[in-house]
C-alpha positions as CSV (number, residue, x, y, z in Angstrom):
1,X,4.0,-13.0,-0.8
2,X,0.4,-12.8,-0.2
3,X,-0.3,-10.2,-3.2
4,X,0.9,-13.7,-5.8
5,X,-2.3,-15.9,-4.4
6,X,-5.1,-12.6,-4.7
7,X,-5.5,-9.4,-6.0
8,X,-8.5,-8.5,-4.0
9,X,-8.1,-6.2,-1.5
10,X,-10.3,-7.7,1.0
11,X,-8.8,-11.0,0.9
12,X,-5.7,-9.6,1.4
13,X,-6.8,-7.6,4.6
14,X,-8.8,-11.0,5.8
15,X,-5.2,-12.7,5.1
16,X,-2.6,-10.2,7.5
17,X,-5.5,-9.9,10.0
18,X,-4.9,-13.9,10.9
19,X,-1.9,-13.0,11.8
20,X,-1.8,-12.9,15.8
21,X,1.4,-11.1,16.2
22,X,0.8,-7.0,16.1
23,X,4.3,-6.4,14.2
24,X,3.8,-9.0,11.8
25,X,0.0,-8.1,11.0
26,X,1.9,-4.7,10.3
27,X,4.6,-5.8,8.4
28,X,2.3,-8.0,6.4
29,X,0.1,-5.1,5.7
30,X,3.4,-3.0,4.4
31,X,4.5,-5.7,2.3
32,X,1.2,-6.4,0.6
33,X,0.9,-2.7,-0.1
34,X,4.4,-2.9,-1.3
35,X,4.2,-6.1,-3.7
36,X,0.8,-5.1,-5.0
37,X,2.7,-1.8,-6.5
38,X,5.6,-3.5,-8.0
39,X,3.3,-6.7,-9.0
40,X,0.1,-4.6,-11.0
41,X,2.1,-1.2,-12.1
42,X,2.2,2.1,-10.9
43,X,-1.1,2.9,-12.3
44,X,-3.4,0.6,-10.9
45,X,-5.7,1.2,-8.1
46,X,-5.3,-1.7,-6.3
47,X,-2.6,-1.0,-4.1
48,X,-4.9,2.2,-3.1
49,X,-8.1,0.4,-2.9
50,X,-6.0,-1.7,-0.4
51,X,-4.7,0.8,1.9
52,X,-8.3,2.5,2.1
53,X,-9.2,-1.0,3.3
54,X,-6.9,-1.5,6.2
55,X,-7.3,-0.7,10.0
56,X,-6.8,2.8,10.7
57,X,-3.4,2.0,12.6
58,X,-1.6,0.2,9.6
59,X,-3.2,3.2,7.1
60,X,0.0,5.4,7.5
61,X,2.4,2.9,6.8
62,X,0.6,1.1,4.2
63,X,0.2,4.7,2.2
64,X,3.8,5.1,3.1
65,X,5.0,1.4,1.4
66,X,2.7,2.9,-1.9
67,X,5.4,5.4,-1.6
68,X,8.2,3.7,-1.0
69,X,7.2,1.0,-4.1
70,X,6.4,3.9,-6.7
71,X,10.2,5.9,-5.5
72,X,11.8,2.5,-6.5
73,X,9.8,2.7,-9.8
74,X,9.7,5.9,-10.8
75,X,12.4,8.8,-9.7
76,X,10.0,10.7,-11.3
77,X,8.0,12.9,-8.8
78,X,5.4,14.4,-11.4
79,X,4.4,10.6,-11.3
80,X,4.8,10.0,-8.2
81,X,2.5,13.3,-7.1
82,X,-0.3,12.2,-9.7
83,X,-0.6,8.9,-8.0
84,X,-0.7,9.9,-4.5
85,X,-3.2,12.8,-5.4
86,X,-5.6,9.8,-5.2
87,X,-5.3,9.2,-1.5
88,X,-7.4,10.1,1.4
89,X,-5.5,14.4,2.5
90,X,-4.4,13.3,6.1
91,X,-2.4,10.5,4.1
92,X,-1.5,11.9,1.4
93,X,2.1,13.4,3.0
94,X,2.8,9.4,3.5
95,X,2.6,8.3,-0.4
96,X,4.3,11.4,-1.1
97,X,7.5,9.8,1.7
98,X,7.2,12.8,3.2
């Protein structure tokens, strides 16, 4: 888990994008946006900050793992709704798991 050695966003990016592989750059992109949910609370700004910061391909499904973290978390979809009303519009359906 990636998200245990930095919390910086930019790192973490710099870290998936070594990998060669195009479906495990992706799924390293998912799990960091994932585990940095779970790891700093549903508040923090990181796992956002993140996801703005990744290649528009993996944005999607990284906004969508923000989602997936905080329905874990929280059932609550008050929550849930204040936190995604943070990302970007075309994503925001993603954090939302819609």
């Amino acid at each position: 888990d990636r998200t245990m050695l930095t919390r910086d966003p930019q790192e973490l990016k710099s870290q998936c994008l070594q990998i060669s592989e195009t479906n495990y750059r992706s799924e390293c992109f998912k799990g960091a946006a994932y585990n940095l949910v779970v790891r700093f609370d549903i508040y923090s700004d990181i796992p956002l900050e993140f996801c703005a910061a990744v290649d528009e391909i993996n944005k999607a499904d990284c906004y969508y793992q923000i989602a997936s973290a905080l329905k874990n978390i929280t059932g609550e979809d008050e929550k849930r709704q204040s936190i995604c009303s943070k990302t970007p519009q075309e994503y925001r359906h993603k954090c939302l798991g819609n």
